[in-house]
MIDOLO-739241 format. One line per 10 residues: number of its first residue (from 1); their letters; for each residue x, y, z of N, C-alpha, C. Coordinates in Angstrom, 1 decimal. Layout:
<sites>
NUM	A	X/Y/Z/X/Y/Z/X/Y/Z | ...
</sites>
This chain:
<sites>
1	XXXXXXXXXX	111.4/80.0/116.2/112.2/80.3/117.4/112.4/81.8/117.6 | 112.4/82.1/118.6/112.2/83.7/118.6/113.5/84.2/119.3 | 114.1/85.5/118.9/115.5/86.0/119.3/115.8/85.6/120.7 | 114.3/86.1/121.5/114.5/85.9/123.3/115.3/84.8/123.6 | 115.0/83.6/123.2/115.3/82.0/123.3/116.8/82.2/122.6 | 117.1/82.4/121.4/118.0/82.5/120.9/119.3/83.3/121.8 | 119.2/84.5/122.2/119.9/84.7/123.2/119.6/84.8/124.5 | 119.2/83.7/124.9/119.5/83.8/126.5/119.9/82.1/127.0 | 120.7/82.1/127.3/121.3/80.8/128.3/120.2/80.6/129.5 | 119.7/79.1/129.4/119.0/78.9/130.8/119.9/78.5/131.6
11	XXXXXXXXXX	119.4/78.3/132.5/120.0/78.0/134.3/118.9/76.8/134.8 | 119.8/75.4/135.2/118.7/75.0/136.0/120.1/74.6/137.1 | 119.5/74.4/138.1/120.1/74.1/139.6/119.8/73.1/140.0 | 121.4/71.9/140.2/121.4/70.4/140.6/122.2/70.9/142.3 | 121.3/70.6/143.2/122.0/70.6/144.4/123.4/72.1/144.9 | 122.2/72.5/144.4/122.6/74.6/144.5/124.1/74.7/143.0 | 124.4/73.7/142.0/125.5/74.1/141.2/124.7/73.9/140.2 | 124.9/75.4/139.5/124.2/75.7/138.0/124.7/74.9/136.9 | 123.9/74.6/136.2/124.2/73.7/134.9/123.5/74.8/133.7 | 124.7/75.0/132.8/123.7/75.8/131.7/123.4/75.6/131.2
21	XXXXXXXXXX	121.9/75.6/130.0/121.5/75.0/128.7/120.7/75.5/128.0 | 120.6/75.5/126.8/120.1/75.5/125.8/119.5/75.0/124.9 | 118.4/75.6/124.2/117.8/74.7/123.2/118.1/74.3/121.7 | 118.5/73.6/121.2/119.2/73.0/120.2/117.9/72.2/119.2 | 117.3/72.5/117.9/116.5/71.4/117.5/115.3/70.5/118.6 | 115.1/71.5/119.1/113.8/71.4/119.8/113.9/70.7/120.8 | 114.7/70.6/121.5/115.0/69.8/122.6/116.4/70.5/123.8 | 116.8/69.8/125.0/118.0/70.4/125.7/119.1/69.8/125.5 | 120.0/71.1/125.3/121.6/70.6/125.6/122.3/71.4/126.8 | 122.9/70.3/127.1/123.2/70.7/128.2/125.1/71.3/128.1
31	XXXXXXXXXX	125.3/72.1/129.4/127.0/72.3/129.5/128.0/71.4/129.8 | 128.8/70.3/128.9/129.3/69.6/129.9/130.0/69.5/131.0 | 131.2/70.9/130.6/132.2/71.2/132.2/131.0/71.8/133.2 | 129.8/72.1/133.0/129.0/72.5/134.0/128.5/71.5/134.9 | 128.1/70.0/134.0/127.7/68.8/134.7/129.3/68.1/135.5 | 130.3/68.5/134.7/131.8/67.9/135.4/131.5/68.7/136.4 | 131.2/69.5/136.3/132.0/70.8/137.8/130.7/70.0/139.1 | 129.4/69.5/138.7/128.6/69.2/139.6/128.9/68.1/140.0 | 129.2/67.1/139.3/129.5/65.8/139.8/130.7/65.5/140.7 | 132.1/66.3/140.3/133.3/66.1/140.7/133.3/67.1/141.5
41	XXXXXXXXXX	133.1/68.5/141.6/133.2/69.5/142.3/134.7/69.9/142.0 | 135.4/69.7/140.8/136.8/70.0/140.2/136.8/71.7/140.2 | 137.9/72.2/140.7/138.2/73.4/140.5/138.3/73.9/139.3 | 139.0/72.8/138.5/139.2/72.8/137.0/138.6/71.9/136.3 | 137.3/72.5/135.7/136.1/71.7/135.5/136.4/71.4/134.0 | 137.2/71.9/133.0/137.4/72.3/131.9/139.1/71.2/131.5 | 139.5/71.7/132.7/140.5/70.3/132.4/140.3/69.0/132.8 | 139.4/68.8/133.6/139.1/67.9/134.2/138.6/66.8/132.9 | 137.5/67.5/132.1/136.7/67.6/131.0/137.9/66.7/129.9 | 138.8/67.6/129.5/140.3/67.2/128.5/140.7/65.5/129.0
51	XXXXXXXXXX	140.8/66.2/130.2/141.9/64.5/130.8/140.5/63.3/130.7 | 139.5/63.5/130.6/138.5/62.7/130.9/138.4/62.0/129.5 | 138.1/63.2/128.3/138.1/62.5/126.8/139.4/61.3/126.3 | 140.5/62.1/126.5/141.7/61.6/126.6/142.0/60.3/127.1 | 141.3/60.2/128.4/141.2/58.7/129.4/140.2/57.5/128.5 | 139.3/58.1/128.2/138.3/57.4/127.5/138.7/56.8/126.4 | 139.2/57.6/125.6/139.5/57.0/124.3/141.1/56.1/124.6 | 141.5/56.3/125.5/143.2/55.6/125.6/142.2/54.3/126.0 | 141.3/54.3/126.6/140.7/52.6/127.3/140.1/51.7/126.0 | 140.1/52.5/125.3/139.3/51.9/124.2/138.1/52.2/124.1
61	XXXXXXXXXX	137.2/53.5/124.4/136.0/53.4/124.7/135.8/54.2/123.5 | 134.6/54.7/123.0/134.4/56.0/122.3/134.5/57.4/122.4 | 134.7/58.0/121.3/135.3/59.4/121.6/134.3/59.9/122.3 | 134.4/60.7/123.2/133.5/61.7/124.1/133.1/62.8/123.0 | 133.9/63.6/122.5/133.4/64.5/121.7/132.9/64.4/120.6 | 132.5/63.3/120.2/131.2/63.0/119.2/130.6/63.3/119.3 | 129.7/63.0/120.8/128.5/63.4/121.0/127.9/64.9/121.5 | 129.0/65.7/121.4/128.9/66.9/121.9/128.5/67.4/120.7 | 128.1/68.9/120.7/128.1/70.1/119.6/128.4/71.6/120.2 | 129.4/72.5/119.5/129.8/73.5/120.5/128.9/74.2/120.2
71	XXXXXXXXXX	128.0/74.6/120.9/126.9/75.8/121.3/127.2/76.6/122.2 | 126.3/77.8/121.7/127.0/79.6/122.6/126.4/79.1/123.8 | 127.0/79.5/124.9/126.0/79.9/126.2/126.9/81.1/126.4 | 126.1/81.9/127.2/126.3/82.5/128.4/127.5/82.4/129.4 | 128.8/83.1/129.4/130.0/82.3/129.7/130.1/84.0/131.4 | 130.9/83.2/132.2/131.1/83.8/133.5/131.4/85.5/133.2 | 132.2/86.3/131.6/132.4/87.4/131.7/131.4/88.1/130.7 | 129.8/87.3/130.4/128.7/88.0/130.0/128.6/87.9/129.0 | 129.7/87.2/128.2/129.2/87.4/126.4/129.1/85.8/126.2 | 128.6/85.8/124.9/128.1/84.4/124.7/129.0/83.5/123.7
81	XXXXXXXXXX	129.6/83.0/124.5/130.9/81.6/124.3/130.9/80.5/123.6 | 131.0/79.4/122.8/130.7/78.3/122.1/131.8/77.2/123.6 | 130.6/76.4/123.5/130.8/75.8/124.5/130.8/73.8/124.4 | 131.2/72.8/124.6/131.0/71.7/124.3/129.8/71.8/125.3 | 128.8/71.0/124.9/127.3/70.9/125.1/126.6/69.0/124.8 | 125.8/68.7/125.1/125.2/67.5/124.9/123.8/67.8/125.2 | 122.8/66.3/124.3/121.8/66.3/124.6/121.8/65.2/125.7 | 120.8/65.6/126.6/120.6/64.0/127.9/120.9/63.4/127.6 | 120.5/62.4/126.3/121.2/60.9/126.0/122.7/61.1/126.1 | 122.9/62.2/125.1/125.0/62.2/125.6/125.6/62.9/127.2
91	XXXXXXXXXX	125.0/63.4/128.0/125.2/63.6/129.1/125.0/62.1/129.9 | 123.9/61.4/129.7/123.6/59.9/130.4/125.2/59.2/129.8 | 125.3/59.3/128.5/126.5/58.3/128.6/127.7/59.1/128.9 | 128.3/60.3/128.9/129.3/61.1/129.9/129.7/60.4/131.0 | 128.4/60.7/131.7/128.3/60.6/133.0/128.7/58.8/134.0 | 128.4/57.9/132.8/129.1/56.7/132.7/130.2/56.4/133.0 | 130.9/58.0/132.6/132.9/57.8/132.9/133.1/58.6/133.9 | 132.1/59.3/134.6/132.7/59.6/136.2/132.5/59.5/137.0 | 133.2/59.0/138.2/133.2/58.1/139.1/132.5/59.6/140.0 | 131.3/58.9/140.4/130.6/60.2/141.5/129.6/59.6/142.2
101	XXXXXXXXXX	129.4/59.8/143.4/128.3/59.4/144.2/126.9/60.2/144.1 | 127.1/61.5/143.0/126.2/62.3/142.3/125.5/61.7/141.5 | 126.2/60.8/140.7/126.0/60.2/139.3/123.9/59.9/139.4 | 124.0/58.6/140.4/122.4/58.6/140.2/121.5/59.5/140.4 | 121.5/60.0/141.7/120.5/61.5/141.7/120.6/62.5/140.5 | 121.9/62.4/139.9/121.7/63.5/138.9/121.2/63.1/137.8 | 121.0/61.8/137.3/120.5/61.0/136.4/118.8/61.7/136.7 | 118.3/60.8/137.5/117.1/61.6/137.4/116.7/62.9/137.3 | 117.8/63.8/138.1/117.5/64.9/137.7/117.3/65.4/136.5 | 118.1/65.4/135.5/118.3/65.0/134.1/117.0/64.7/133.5
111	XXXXXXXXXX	116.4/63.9/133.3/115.7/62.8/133.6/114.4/63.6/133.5 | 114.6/64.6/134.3/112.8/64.9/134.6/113.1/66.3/133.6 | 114.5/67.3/134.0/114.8/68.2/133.5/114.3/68.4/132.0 | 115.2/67.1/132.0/115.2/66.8/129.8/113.8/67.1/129.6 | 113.3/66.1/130.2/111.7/66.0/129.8/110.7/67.3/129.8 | 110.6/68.0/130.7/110.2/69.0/130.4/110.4/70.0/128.9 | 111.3/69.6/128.8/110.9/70.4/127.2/110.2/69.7/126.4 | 110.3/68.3/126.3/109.6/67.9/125.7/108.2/67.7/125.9 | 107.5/68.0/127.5/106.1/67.8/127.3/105.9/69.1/126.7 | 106.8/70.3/126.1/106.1/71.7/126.3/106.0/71.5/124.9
121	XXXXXXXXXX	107.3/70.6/123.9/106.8/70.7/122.5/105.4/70.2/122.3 | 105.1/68.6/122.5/103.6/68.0/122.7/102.8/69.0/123.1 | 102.8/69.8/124.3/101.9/70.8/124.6/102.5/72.1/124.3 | 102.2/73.0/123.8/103.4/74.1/124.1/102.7/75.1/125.1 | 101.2/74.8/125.0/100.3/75.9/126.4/101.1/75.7/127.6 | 102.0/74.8/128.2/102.1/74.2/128.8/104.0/75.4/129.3 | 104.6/75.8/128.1/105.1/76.9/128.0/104.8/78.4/128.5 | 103.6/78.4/128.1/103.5/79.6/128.1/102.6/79.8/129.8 | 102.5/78.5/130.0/101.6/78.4/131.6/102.6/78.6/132.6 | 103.9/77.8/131.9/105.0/78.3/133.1/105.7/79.6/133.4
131	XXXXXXXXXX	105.7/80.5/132.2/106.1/81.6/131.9/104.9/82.0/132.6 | 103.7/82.5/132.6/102.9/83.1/133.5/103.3/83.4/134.6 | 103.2/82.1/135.5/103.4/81.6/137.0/104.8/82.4/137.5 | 106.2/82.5/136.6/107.2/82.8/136.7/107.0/84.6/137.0 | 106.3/85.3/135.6/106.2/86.6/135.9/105.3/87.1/137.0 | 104.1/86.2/137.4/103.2/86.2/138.5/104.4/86.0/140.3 | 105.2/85.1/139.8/106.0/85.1/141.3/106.6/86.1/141.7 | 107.4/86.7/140.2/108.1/88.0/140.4/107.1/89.4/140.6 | 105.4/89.2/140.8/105.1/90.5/141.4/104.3/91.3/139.8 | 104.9/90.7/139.1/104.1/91.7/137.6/102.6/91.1/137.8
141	XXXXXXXXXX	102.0/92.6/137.6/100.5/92.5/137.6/99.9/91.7/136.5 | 98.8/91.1/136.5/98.1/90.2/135.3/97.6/91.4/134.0 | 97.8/92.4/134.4/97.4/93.2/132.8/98.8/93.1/132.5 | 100.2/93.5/133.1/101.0/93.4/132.6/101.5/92.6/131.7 | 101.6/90.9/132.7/101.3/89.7/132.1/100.9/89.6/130.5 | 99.6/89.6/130.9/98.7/89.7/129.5/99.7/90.4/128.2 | 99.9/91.4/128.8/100.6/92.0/127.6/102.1/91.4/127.1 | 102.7/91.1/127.9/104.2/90.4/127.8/103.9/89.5/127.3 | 102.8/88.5/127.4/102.5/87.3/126.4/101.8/87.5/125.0 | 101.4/88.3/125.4/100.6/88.9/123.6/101.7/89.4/123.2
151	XXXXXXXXXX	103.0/89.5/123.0/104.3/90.5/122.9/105.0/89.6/122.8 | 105.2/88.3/123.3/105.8/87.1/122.7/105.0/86.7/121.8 | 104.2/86.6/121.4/103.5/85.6/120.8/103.2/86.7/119.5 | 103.5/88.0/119.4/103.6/88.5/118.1/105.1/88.8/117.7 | 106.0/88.7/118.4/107.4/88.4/118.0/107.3/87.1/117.5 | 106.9/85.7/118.2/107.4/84.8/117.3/106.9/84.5/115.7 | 105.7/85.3/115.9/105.1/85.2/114.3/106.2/86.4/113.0 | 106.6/86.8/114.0/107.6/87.8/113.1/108.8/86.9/113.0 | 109.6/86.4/113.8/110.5/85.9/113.8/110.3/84.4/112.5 | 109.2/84.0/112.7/109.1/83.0/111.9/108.9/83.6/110.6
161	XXXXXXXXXX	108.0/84.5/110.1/108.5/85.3/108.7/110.0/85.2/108.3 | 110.7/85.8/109.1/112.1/86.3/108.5/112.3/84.9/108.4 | 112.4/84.0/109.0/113.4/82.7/108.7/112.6/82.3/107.5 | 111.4/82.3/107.7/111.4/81.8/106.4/111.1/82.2/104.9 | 111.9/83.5/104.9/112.1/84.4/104.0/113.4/85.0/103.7 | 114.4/83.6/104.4/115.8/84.3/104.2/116.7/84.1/105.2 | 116.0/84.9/106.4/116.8/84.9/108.1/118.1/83.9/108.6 | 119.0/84.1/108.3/119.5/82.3/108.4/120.4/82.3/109.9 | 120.9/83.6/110.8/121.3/83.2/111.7/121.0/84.0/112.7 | 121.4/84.2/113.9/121.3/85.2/115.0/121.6/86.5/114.8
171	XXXXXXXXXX	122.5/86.7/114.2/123.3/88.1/113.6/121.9/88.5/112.5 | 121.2/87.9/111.7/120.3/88.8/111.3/119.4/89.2/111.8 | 118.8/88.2/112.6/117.5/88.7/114.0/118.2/90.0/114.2 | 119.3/89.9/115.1/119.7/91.3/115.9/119.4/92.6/115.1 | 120.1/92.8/114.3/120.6/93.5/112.9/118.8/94.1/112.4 | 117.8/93.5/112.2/116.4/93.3/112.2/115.7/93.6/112.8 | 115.8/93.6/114.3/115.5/93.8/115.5/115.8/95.1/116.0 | 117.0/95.6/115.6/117.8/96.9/116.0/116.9/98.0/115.3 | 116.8/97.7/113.6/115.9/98.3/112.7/114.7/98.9/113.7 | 114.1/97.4/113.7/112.6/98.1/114.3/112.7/99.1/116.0
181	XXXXXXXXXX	113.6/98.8/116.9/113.7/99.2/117.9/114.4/101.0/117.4 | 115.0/101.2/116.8/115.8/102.2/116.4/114.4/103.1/115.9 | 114.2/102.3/115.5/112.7/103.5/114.8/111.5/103.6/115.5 | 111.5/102.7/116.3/110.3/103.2/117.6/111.1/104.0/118.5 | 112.0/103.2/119.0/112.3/104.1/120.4/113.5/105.1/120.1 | 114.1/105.4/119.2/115.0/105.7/118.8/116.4/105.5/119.4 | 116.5/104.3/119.8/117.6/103.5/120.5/117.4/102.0/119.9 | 118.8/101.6/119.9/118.7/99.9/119.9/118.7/99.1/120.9 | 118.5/98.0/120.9/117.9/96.9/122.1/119.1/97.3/123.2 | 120.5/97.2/122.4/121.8/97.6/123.7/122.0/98.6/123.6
191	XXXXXXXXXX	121.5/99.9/123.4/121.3/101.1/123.9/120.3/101.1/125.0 | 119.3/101.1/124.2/117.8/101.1/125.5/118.2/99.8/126.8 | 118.6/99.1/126.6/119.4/98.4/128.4/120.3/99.2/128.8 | 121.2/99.9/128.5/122.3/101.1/128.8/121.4/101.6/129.5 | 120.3/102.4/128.8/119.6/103.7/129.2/118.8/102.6/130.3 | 118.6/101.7/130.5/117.7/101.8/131.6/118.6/101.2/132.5 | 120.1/101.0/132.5/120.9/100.4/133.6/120.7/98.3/133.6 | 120.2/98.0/132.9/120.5/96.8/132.9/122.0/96.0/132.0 | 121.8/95.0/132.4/122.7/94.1/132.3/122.6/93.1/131.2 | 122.6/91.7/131.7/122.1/90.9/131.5/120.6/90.2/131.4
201	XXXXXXXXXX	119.8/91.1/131.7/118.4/91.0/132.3/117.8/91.3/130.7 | 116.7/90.3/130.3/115.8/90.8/129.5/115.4/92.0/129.3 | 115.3/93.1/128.4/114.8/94.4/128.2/113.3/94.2/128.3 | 112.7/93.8/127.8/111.1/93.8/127.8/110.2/93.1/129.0 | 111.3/92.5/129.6/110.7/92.2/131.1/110.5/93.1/131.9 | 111.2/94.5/131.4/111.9/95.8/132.3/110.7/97.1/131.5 | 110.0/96.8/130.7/109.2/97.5/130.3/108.3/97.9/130.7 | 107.6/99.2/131.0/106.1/99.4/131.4/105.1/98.9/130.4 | 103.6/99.4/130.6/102.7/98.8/129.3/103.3/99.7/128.4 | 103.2/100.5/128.2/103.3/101.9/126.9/104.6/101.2/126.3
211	XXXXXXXXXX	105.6/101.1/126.9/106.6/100.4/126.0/106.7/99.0/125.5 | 105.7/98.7/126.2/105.3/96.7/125.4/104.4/97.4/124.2 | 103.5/98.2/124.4/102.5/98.1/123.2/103.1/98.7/121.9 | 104.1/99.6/122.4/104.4/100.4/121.4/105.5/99.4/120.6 | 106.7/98.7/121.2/107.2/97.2/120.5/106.3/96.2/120.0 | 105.1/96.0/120.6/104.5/95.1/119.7/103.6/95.6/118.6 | 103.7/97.2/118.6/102.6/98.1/117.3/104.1/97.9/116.1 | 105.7/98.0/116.9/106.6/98.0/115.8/106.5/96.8/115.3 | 106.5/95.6/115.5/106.8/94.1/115.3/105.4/93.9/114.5 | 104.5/93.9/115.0/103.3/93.5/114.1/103.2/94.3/112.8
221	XXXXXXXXXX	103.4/95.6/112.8/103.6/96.5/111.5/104.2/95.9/110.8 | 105.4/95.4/111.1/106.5/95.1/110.6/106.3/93.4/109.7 | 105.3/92.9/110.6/104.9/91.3/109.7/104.3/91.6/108.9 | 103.6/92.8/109.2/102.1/93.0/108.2/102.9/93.1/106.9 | 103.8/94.6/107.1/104.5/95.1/105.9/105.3/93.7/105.2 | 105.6/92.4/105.2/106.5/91.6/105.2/105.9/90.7/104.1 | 104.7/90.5/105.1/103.5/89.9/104.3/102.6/90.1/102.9 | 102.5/91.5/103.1/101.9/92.1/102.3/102.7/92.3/101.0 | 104.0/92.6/101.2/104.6/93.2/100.0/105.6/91.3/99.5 | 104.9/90.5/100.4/105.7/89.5/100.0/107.5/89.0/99.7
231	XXXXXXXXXX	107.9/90.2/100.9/109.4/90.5/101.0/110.5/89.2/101.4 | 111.1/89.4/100.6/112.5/87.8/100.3/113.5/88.4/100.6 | 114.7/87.8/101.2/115.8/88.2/101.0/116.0/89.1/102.6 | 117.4/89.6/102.8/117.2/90.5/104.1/117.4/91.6/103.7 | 117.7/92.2/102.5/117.4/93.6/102.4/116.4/94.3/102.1 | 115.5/93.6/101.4/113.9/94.0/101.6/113.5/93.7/103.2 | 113.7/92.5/103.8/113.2/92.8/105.1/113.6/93.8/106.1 | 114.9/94.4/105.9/115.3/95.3/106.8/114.8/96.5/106.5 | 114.4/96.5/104.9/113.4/97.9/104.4/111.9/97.6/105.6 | 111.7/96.8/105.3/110.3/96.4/106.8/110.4/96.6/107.7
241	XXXXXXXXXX	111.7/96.2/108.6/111.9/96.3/110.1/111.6/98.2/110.1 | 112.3/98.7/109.6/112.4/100.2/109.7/111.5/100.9/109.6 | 110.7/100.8/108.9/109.7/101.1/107.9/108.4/101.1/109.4 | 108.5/99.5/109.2/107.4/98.9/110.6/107.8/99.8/112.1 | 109.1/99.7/112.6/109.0/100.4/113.5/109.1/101.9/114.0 | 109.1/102.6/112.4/108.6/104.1/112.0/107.2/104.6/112.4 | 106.4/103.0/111.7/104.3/103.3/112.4/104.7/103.7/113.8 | 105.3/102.5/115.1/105.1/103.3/116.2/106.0/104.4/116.8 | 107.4/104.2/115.9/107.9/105.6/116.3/107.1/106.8/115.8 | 106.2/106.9/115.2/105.3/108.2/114.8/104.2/108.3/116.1
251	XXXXXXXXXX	103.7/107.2/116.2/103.0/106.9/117.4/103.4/107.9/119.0 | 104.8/107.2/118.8/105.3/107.6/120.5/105.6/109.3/120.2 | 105.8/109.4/119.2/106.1/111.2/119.0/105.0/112.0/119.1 | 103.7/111.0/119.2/102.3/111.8/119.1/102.0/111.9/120.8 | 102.3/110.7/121.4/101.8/111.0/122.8/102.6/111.1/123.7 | 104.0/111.3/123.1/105.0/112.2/123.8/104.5/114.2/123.6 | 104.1/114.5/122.5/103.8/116.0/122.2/102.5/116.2/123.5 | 101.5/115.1/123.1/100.2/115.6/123.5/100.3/115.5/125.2 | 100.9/114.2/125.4/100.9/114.3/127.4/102.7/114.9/127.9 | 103.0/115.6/127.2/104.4/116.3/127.5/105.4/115.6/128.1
261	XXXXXXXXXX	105.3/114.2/128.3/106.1/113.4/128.7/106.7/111.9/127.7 | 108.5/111.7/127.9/108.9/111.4/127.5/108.4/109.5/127.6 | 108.0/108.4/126.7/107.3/107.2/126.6/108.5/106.6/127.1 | 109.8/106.6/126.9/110.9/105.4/127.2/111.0/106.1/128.9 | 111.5/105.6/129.7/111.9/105.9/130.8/113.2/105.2/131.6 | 113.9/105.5/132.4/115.2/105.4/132.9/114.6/103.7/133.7 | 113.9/104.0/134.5/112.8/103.3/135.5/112.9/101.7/134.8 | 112.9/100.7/135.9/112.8/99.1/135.8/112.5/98.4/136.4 | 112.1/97.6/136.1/111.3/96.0/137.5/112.4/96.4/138.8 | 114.0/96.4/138.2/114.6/96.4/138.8/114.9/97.3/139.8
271	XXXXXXXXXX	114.3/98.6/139.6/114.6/99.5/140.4/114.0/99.9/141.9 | 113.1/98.8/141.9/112.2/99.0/143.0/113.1/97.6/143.9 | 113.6/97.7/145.1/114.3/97.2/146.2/113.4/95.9/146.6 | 112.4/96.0/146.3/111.3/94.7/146.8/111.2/93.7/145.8 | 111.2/94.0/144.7/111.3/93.4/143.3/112.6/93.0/142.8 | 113.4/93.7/143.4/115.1/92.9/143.8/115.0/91.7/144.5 | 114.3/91.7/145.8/114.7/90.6/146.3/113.6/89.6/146.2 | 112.9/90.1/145.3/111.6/88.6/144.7/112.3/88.0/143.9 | 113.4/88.7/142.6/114.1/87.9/141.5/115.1/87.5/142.1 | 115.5/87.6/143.0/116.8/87.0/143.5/116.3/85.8/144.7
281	XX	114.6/85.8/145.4/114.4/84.5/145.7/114.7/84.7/146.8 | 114.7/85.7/147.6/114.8/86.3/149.0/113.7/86.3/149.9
</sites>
């Protein structure tokens, strides 16, 4: 699983109201006050949610919160929340207890939603074809592309090292990740979004090539060193992260001297006014 996935909340859209979710054990879970707020259109999607379990179990039915698990999303003031959540089968029987003229259409929506992750596990090309299509709609050129996918696809081989050499939560990814970014670019991931004015937005979506290559010269250094010295534990790996992202911070200090210009820049997908309104679907 690679940090990107790990922190970011998706979004899918049932009849213009966001539902948020996550992946959980290789499959989706979904928000449940996000599916209450769609079906009922409750102001108070969260109490609505309370009085619902409450009702259920006074009828004699089974507890609603069994089938939940509280997972982080993405919460309305930007930080990431633990949230009651379900997989489709526990959203299908939820959705059992609320009286909604939404109820079937959203079934199938569901339905097809769910599934798509799962044709991507069976296929996973099938991932990485969608992500294409997606950076291709927003305007990034196909060398870009190219590189953004070679740049996932050598993060997840790092990311899979550490786990299975120790890694056990999200807090050490970051922590790992900071390492190698600090020593390439001499900023961490939430510095370097500061410096380039982002938000909530992906950092490496916001990258030129020189800054993809130069993260993917830190990360692959960084497996090699990992590999090679057969490093256990997170304090040998965080000797790696640093270490690994030293090769290309040596790198950027060389073709920062020789072309007199500074490799990180202020500059982002986002800064160009046309490219605003391709990600926003305008």
């Amino acid at each position: 699983m690679t940090n990107e996935i790990l922190e970011q909340t998706k979004i899918a859209i049932f009849k213009g109201q966001k539902i948020r979710k996550t992946i959980y054990k290789n499959e989706w879970w979904f928000s449940v006050v996000d599916v209450v707020k769609a079906l009922t259109e409750s102001g108070r999607p969260s109490v609505y949610w309370t009085a619902m379990k409450a009702r259920v179990k006074s009828e004699g039915g089974f507890q609603l919160s069994t089938i939940c698990r509280q997972l982080k999303l993405l919460a309305p003031d930007g930080k990431m929340r633990e949230s009651d959540c379900a997989n489709t089968e526990g959203i299908f029987r939820i959705i059992q207890s609320i009286p909604s003229p939404k109820a079937e259409p959203f079934k199938r929506w569901l339905a097809r939603v769910g599934y798509e992750r799962v044709q991507e596990i069976d296929d996973p090309e099938l991932a990485t074809k969608r992500s294409r299509a997606i950076y291709k709609a927003k305007g990034y050129s196909e060398s870009w592309i190219e590189k953004r996918m070679r740049g996932i696809a050598i993060r997840e081989d790092l990311t899979e090292e550490w786990q299975n050499r120790g890694v056990e939560n999200e807090k050490g990814y970051a922590i790992l990740t900071a390492e190698i970014s600090k020593a390439t670019f001499g900023m961490t991931p939430s510095q370097y979004k500061k410096f380039k004015s982002l938000k909530r937005e992906n950092l490496r979506d916001h990258m030129d090539d020189m800054e993809l290559i130069l993260s993917m010269l830190g990360e692959a250094t960084t497996t090699k060193f990992t590999q090679v010295r057969d490093s256990k534990g997170f304090t040998k790996l965080k000797i790696d992260a640093r270490e690994g992202g030293a090769v290309a911070g040596r790198t950027r200090k060389d073709i920062e001297e020789k072309s007199g210009k500074r490799v990180s820049t202020k500059g982002n997908y986002l800064s160009d006014p046309q490219n605003k309104k391709k990600i926003a679907g305008k």
